[in-house]
N, CA, C, O and CB atoms as a CASP TS submission, in Angstrom:
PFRMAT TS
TARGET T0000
AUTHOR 0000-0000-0000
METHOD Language model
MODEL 1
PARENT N/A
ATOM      1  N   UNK     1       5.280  -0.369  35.475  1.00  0.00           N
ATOM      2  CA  UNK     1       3.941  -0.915  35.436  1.00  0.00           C
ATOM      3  C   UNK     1       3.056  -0.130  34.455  1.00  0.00           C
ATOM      4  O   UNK     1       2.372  -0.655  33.576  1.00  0.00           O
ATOM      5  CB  UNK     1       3.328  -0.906  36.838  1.00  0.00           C
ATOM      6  N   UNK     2       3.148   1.206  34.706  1.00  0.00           N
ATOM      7  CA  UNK     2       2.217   2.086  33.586  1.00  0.00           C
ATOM      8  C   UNK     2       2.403   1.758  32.210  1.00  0.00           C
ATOM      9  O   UNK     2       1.495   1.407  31.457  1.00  0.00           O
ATOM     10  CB  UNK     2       2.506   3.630  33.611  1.00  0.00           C
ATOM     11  N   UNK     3       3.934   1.915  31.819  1.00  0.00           N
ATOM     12  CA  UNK     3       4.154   1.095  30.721  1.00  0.00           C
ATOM     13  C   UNK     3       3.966   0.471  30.050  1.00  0.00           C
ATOM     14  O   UNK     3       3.892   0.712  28.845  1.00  0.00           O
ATOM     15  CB  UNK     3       4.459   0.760  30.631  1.00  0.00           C
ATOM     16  N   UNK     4       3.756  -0.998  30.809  1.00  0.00           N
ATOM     17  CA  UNK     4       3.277  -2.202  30.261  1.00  0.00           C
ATOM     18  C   UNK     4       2.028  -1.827  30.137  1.00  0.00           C
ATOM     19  O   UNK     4       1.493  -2.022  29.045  1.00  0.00           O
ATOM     20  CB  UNK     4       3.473  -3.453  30.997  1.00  0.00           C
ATOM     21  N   UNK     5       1.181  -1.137  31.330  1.00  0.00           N
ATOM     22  CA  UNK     5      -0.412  -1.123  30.669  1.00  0.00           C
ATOM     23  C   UNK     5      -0.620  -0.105  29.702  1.00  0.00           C
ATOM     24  O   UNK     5      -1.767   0.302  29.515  1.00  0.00           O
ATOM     25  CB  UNK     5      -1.589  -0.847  31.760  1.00  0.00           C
ATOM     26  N   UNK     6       0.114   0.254  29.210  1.00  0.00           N
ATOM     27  CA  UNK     6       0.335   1.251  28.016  1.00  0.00           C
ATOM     28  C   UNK     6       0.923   0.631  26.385  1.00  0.00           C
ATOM     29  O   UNK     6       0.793   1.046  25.234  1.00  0.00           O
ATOM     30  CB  UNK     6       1.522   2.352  28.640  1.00  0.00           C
ATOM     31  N   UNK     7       1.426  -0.238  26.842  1.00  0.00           N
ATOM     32  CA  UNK     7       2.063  -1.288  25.719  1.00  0.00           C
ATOM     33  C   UNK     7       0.973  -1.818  25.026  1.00  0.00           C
ATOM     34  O   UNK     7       0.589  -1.721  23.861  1.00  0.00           O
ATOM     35  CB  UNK     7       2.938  -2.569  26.319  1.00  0.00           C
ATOM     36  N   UNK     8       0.287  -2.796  26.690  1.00  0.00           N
ATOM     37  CA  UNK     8      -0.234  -3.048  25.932  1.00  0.00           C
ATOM     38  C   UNK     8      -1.935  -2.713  24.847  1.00  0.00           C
ATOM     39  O   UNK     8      -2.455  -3.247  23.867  1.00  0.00           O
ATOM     40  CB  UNK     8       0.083  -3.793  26.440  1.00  0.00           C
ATOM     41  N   UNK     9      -2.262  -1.559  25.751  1.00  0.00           N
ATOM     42  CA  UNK     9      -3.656  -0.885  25.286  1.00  0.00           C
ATOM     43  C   UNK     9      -2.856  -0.602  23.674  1.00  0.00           C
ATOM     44  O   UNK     9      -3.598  -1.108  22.832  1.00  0.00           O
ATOM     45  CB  UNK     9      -4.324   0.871  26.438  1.00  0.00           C
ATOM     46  N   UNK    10      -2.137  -0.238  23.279  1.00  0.00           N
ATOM     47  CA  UNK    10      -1.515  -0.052  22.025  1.00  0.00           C
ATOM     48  C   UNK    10      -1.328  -0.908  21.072  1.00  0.00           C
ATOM     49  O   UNK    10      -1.174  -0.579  19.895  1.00  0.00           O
ATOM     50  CB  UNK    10      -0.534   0.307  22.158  1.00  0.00           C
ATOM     51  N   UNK    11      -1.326  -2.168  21.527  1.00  0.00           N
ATOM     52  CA  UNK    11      -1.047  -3.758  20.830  1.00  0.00           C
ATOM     53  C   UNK    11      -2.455  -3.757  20.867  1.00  0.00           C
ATOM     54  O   UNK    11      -2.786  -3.895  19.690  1.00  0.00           O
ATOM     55  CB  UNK    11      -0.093  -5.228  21.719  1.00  0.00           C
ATOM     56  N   UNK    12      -3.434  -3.682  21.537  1.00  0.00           N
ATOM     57  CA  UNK    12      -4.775  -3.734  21.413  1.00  0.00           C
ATOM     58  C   UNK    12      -5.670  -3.238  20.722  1.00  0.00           C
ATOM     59  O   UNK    12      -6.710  -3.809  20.395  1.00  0.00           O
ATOM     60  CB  UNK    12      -5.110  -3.557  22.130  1.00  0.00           C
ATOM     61  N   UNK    13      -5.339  -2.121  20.439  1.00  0.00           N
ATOM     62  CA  UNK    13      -6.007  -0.565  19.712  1.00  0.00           C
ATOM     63  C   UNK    13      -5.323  -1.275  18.093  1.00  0.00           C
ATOM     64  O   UNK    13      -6.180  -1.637  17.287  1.00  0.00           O
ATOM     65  CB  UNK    13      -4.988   1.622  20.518  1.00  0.00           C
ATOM     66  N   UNK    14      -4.101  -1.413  17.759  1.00  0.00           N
ATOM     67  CA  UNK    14      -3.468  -1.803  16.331  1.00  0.00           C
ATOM     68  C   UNK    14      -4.213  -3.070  16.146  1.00  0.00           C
ATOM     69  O   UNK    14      -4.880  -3.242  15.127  1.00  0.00           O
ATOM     70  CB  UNK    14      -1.694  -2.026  16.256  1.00  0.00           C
ATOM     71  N   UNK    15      -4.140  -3.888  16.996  1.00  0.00           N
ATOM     72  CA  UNK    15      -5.232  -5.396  16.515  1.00  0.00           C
ATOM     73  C   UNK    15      -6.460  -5.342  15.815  1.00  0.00           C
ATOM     74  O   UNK    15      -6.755  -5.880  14.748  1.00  0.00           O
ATOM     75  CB  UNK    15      -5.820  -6.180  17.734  1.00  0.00           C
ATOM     76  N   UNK    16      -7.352  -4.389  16.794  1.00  0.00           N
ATOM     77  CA  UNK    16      -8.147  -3.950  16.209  1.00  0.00           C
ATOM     78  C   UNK    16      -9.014  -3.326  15.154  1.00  0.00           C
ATOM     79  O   UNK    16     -10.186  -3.409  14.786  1.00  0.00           O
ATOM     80  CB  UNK    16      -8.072  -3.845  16.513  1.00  0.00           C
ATOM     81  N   UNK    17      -7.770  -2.572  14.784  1.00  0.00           N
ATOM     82  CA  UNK    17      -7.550  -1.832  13.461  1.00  0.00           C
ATOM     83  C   UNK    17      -7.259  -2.582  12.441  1.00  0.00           C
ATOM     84  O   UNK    17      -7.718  -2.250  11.348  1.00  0.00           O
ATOM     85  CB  UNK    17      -6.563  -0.913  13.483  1.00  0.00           C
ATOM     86  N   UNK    18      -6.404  -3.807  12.550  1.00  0.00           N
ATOM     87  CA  UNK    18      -5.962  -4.369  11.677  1.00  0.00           C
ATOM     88  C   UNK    18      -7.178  -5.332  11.410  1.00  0.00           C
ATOM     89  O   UNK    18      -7.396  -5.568  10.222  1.00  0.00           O
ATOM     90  CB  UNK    18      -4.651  -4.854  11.972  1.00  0.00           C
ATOM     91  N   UNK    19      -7.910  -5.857  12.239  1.00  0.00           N
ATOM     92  CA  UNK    19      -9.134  -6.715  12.112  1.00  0.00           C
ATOM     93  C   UNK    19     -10.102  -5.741  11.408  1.00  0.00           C
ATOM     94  O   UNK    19     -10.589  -6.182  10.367  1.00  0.00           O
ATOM     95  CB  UNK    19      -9.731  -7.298  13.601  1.00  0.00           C
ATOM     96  N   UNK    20     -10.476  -4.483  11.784  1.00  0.00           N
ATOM     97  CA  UNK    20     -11.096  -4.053  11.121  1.00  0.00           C
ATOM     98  C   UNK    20     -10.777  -3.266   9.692  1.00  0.00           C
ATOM     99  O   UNK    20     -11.669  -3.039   8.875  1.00  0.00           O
ATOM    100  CB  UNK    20     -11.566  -3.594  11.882  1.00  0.00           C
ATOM    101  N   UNK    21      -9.526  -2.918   9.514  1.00  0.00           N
ATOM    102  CA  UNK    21      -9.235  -2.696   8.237  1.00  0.00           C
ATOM    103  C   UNK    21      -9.968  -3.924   7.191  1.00  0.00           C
ATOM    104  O   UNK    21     -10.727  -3.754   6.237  1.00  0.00           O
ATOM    105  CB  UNK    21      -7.625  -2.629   8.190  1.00  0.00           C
ATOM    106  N   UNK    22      -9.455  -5.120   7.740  1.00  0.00           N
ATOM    107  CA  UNK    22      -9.284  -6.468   6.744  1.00  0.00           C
ATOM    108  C   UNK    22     -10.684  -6.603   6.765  1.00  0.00           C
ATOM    109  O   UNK    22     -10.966  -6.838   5.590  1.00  0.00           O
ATOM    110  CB  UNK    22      -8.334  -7.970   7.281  1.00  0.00           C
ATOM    111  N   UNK    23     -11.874  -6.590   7.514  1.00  0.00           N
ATOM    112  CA  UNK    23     -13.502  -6.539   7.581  1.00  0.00           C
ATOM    113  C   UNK    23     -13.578  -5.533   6.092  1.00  0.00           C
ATOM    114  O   UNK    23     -13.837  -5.943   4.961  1.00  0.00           O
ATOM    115  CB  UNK    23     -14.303  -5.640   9.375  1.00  0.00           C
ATOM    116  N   UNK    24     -13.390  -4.686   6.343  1.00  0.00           N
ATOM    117  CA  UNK    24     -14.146  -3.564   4.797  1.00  0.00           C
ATOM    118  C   UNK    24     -12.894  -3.270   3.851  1.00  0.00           C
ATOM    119  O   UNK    24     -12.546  -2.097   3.717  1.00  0.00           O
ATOM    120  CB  UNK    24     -14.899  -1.540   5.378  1.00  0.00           C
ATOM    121  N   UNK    25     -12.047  -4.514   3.042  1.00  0.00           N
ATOM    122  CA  UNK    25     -11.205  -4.710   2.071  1.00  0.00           C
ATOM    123  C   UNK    25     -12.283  -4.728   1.231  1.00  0.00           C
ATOM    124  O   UNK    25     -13.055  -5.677   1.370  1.00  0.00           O
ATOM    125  CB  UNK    25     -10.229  -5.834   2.105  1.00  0.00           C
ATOM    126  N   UNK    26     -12.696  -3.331  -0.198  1.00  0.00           N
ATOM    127  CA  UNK    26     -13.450  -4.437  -1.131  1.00  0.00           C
ATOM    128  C   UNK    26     -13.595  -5.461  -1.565  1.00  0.00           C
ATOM    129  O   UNK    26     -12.532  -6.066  -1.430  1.00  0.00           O
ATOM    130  CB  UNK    26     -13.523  -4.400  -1.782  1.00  0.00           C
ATOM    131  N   UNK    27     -14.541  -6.246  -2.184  1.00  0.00           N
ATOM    132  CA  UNK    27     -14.060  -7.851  -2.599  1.00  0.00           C
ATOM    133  C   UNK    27     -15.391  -8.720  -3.196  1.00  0.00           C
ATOM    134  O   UNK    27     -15.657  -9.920  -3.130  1.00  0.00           O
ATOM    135  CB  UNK    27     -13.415  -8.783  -1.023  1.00  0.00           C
ATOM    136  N   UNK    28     -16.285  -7.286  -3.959  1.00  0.00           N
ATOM    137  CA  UNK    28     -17.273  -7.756  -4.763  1.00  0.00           C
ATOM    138  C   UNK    28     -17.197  -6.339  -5.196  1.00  0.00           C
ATOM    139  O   UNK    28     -16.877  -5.290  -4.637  1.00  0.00           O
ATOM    140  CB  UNK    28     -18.657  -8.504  -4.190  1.00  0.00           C
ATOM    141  N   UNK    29     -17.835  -6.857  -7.070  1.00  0.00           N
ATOM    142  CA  UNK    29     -17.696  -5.144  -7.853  1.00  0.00           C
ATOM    143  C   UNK    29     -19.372  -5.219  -8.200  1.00  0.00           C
ATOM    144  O   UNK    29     -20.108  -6.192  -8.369  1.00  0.00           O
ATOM    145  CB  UNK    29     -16.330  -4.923  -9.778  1.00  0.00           C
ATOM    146  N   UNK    30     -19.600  -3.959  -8.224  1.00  0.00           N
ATOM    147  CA  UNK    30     -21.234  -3.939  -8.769  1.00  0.00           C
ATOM    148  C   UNK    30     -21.409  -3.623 -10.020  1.00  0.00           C
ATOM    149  O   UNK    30     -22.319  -2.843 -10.300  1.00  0.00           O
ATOM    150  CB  UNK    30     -22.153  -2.961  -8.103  1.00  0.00           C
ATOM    151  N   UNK    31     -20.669  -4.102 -10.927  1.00  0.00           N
ATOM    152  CA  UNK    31     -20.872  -4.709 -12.107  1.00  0.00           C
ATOM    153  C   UNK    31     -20.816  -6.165 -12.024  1.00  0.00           C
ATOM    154  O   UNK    31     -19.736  -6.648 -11.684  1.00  0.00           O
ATOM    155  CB  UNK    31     -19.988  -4.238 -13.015  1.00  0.00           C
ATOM    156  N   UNK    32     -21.796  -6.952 -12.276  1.00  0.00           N
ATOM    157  CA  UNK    32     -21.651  -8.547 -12.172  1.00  0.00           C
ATOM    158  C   UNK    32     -21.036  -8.876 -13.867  1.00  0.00           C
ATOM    159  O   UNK    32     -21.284 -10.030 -14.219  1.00  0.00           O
ATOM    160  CB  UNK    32     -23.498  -9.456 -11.740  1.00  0.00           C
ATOM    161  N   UNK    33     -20.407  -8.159 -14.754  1.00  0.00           N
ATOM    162  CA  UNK    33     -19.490  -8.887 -15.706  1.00  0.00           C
ATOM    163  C   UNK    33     -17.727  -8.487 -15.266  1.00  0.00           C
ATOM    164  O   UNK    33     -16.686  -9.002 -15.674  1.00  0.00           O
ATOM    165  CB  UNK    33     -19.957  -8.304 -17.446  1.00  0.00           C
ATOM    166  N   UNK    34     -17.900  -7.644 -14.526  1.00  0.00           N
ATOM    167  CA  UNK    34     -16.272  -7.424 -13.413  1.00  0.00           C
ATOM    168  C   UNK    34     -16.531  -8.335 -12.330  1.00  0.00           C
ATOM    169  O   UNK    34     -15.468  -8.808 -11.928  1.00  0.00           O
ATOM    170  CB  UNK    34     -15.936  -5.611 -12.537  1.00  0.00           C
ATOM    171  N   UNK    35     -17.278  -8.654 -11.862  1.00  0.00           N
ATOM    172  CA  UNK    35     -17.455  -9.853 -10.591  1.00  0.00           C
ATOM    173  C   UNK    35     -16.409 -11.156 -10.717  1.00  0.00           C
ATOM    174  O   UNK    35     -16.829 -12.294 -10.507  1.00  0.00           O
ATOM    175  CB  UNK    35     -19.174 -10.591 -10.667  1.00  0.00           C
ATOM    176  N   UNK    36     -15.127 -10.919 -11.049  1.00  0.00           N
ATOM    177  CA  UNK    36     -14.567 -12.044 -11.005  1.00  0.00           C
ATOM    178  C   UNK    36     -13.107 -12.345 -10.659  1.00  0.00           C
ATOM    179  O   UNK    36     -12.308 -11.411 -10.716  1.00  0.00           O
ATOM    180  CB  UNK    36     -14.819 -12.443 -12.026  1.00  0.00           C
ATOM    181  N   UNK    37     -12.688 -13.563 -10.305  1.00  0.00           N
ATOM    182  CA  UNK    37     -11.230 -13.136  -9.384  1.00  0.00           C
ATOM    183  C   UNK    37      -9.903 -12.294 -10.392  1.00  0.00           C
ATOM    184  O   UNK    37      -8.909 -11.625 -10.109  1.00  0.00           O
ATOM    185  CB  UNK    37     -10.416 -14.916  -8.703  1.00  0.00           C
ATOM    186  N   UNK    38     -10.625 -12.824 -11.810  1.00  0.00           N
ATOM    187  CA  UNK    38      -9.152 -12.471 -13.041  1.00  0.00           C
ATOM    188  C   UNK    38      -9.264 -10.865 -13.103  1.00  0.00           C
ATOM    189  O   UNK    38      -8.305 -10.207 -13.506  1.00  0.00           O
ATOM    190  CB  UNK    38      -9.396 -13.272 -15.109  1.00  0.00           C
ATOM    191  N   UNK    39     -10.305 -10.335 -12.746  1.00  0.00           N
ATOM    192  CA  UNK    39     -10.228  -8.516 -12.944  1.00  0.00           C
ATOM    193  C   UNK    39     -10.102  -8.297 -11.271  1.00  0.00           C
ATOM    194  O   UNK    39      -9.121  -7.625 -10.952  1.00  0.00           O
ATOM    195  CB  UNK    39     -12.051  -7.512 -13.838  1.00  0.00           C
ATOM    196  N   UNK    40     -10.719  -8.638 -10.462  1.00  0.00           N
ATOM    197  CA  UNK    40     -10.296  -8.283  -8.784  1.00  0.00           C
ATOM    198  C   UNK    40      -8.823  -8.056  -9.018  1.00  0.00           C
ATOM    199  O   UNK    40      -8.318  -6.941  -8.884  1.00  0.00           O
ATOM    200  CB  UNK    40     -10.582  -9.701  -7.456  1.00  0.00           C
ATOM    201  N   UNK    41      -7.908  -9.491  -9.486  1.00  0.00           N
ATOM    202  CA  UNK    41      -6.492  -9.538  -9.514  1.00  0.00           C
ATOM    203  C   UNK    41      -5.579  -8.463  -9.990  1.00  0.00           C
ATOM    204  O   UNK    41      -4.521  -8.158  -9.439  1.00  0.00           O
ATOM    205  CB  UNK    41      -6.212 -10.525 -10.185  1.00  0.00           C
ATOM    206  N   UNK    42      -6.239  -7.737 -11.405  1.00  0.00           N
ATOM    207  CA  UNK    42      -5.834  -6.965 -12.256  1.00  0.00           C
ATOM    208  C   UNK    42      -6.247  -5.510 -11.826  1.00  0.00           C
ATOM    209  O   UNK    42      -5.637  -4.457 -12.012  1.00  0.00           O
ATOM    210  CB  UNK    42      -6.296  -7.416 -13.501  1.00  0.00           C
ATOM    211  N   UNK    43      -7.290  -5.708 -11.282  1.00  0.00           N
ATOM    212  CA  UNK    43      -7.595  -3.991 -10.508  1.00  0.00           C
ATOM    213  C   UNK    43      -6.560  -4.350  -9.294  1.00  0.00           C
ATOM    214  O   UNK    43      -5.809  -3.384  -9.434  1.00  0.00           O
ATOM    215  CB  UNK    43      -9.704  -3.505  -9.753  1.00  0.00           C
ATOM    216  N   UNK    44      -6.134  -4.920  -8.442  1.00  0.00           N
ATOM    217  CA  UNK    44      -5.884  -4.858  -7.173  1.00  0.00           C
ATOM    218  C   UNK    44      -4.189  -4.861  -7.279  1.00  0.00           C
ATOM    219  O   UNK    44      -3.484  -4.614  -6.300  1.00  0.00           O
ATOM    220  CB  UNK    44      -6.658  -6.091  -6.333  1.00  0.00           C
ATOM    221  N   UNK    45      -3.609  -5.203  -8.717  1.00  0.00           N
ATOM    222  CA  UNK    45      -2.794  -4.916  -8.593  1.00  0.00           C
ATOM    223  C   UNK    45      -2.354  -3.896  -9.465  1.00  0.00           C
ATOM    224  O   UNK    45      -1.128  -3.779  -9.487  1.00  0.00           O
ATOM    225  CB  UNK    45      -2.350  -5.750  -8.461  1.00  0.00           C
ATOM    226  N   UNK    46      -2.996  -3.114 -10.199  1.00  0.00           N
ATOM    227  CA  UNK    46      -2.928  -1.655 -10.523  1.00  0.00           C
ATOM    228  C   UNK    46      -3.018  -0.601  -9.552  1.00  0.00           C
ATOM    229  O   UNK    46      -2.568   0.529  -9.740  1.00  0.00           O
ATOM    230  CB  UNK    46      -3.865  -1.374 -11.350  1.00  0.00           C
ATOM    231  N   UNK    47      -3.615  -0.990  -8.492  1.00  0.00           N
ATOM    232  CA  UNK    47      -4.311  -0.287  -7.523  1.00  0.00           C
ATOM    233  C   UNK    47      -2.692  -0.329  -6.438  1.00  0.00           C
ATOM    234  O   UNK    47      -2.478   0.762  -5.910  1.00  0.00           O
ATOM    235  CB  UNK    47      -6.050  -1.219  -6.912  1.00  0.00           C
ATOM    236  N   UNK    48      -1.924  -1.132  -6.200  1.00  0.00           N
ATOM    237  CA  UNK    48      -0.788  -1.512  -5.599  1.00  0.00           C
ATOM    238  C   UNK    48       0.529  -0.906  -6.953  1.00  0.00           C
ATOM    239  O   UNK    48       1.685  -0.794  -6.543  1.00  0.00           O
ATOM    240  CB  UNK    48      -0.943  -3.414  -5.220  1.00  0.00           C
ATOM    241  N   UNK    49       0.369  -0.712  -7.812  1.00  0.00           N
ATOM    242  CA  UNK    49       1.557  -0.501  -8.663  1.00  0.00           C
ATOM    243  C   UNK    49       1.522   1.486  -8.843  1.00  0.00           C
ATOM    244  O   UNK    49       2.367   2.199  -9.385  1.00  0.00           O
ATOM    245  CB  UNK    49       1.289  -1.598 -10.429  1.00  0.00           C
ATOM    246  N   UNK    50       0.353   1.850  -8.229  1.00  0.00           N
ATOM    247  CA  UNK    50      -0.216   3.406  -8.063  1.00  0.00           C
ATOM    248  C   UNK    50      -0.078   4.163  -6.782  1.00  0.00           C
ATOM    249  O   UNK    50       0.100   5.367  -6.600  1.00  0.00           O
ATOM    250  CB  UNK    50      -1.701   3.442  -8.285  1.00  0.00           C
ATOM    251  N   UNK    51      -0.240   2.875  -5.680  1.00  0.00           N
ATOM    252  CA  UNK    51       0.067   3.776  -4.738  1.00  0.00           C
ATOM    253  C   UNK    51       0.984   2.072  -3.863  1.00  0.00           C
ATOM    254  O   UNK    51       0.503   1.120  -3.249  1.00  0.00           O
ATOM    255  CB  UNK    51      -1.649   4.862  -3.891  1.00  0.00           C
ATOM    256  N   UNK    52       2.429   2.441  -4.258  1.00  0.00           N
ATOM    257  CA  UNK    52       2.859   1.670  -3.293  1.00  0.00           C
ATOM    258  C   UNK    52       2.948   1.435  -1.837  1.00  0.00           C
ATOM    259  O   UNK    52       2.220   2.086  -1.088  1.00  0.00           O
ATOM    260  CB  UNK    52       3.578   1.674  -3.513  1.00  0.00           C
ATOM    261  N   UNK    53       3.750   0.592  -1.389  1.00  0.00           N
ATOM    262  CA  UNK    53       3.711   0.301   0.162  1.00  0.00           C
ATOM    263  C   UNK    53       4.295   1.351   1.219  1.00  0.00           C
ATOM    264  O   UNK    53       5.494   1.591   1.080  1.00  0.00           O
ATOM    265  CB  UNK    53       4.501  -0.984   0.396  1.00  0.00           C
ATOM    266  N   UNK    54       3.708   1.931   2.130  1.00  0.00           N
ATOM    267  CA  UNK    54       4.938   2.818   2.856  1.00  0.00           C
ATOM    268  C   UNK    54       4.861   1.907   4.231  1.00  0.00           C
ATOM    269  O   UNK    54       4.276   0.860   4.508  1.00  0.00           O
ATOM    270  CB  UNK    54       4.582   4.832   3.139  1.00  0.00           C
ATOM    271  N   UNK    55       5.840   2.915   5.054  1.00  0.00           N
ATOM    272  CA  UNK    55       6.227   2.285   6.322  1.00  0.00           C
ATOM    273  C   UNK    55       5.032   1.834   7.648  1.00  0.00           C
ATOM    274  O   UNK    55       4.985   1.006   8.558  1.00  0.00           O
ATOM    275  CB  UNK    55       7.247   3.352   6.865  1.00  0.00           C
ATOM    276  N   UNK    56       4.094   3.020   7.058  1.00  0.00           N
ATOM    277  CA  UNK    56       3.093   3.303   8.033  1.00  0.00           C
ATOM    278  C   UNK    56       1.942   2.591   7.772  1.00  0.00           C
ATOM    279  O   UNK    56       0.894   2.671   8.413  1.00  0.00           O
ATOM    280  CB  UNK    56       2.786   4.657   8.123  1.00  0.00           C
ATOM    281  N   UNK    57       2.159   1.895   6.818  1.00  0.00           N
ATOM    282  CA  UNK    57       0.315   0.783   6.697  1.00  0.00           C
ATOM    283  C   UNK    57      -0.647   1.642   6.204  1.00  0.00           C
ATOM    284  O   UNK    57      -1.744   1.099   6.074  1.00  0.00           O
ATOM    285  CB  UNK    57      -0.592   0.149   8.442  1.00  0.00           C
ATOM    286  N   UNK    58      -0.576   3.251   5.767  1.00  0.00           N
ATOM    287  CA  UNK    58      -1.177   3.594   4.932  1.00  0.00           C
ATOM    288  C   UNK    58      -1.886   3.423   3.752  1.00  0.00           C
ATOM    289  O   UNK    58      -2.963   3.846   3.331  1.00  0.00           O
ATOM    290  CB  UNK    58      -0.817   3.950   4.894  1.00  0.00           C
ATOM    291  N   UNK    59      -0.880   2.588   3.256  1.00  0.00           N
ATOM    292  CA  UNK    59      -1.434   1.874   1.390  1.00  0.00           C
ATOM    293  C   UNK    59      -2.380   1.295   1.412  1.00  0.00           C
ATOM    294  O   UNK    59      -3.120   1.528   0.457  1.00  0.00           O
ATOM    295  CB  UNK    59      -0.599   0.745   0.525  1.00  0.00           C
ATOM    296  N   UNK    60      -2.975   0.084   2.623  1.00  0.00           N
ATOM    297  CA  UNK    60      -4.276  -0.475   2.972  1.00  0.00           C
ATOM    298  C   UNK    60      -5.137   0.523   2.577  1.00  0.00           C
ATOM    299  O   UNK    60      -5.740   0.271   1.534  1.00  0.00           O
ATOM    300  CB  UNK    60      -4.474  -0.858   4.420  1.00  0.00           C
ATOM    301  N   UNK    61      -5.377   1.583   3.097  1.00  0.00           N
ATOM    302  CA  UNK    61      -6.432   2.516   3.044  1.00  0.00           C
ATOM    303  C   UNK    61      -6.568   3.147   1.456  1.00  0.00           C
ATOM    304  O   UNK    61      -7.582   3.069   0.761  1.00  0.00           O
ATOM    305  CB  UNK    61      -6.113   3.677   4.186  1.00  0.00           C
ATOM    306  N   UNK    62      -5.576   3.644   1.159  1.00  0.00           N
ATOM    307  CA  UNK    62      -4.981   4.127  -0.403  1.00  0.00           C
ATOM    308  C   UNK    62      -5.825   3.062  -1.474  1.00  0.00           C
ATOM    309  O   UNK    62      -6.637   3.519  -2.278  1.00  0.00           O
ATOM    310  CB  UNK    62      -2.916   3.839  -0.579  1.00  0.00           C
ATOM    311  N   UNK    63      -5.479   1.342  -1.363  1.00  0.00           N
ATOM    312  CA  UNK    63      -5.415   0.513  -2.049  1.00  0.00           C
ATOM    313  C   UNK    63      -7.261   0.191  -2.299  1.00  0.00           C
ATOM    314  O   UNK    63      -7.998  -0.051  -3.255  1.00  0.00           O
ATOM    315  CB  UNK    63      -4.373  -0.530  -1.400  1.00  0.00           C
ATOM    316  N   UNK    64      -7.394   0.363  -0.856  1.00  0.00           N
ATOM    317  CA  UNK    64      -9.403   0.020  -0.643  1.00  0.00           C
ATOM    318  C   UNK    64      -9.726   1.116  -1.242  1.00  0.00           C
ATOM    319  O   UNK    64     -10.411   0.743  -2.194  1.00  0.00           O
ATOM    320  CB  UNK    64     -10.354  -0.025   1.150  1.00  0.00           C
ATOM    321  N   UNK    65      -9.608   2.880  -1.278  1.00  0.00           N
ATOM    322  CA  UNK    65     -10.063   3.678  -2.036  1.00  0.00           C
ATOM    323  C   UNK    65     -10.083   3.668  -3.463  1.00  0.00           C
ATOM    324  O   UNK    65     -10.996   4.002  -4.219  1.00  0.00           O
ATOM    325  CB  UNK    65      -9.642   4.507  -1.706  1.00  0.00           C
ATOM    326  N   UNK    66      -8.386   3.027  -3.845  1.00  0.00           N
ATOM    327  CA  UNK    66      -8.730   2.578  -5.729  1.00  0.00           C
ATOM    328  C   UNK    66      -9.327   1.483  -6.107  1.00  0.00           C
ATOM    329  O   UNK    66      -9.626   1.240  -7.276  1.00  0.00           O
ATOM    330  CB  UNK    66      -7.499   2.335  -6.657  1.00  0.00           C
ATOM    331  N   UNK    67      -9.558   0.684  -5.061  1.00  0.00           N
ATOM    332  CA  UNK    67     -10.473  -0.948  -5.265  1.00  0.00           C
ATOM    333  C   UNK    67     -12.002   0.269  -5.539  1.00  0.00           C
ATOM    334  O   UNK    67     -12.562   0.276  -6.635  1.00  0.00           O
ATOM    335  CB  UNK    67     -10.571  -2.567  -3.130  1.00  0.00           C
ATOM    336  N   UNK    68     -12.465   1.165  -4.422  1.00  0.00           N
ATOM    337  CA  UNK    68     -13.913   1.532  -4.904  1.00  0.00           C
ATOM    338  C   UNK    68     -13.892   2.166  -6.032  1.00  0.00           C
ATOM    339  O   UNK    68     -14.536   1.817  -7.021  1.00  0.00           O
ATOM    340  CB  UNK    68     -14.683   2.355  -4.030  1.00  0.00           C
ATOM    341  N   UNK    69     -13.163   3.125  -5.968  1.00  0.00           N
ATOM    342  CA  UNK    69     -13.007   4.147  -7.333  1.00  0.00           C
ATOM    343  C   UNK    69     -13.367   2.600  -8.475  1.00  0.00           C
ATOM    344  O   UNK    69     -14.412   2.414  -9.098  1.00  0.00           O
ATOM    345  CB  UNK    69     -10.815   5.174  -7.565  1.00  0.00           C
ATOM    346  N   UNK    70     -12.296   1.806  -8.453  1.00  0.00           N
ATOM    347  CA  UNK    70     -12.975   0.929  -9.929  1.00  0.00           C
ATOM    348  C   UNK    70     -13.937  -0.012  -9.624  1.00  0.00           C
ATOM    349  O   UNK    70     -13.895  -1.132 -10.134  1.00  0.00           O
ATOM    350  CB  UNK    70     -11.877  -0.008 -10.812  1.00  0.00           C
ATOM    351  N   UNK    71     -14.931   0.370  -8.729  1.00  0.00           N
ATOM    352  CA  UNK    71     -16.081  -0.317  -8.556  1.00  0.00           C
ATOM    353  C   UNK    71     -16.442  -1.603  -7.857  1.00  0.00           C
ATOM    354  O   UNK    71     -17.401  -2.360  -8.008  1.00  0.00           O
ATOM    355  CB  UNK    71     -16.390  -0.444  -9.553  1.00  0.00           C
ATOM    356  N   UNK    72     -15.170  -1.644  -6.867  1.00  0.00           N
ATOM    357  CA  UNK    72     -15.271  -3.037  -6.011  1.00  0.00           C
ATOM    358  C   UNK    72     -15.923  -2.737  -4.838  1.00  0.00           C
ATOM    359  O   UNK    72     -15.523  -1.584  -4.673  1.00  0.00           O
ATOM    360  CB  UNK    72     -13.873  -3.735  -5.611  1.00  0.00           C
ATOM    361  N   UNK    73     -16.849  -3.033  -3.652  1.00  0.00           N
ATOM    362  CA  UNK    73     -17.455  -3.018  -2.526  1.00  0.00           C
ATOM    363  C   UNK    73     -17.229  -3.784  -1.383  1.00  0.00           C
ATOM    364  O   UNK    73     -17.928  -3.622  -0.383  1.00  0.00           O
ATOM    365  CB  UNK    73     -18.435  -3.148  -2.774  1.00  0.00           C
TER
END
């Protein structure tokens, strides 16, 4: 029984995280002549070719820090 209510507070706590990771993904730059999906595309996947994927869902965090570094919000 503890278990399961342990399972699932854990499935709960990761949901969460994952909802709120995806809430503060940059996805506007404060330059309005970078404001557009063809450089989002091109930063976001420089930003993914720099710090690839690991096991742990880390890179989310990695990927939103090089989205700000090149000026996305």
């Amino acid at each position: 029984m503890a278990h399961q209510i342990r399972t699932n507070v854990m499935a709960i706590a990761c949901l969460a995280l994952c909802i709120g990771g995806c809430n503060s993904f940059p996805s506007k730059n404060q330059d309005p002549q970078k404001d557009n999906k063809a450089t989002y595309s091109k930063d976001l996947r420089e930003c993914k070719e720099d710090h690839p994927e690991s096991s742990a869902g880390l890179h989310f965090k990695r990927w939103a820090d090089c989205m700000n570094i090149k000026g996305w919000r």
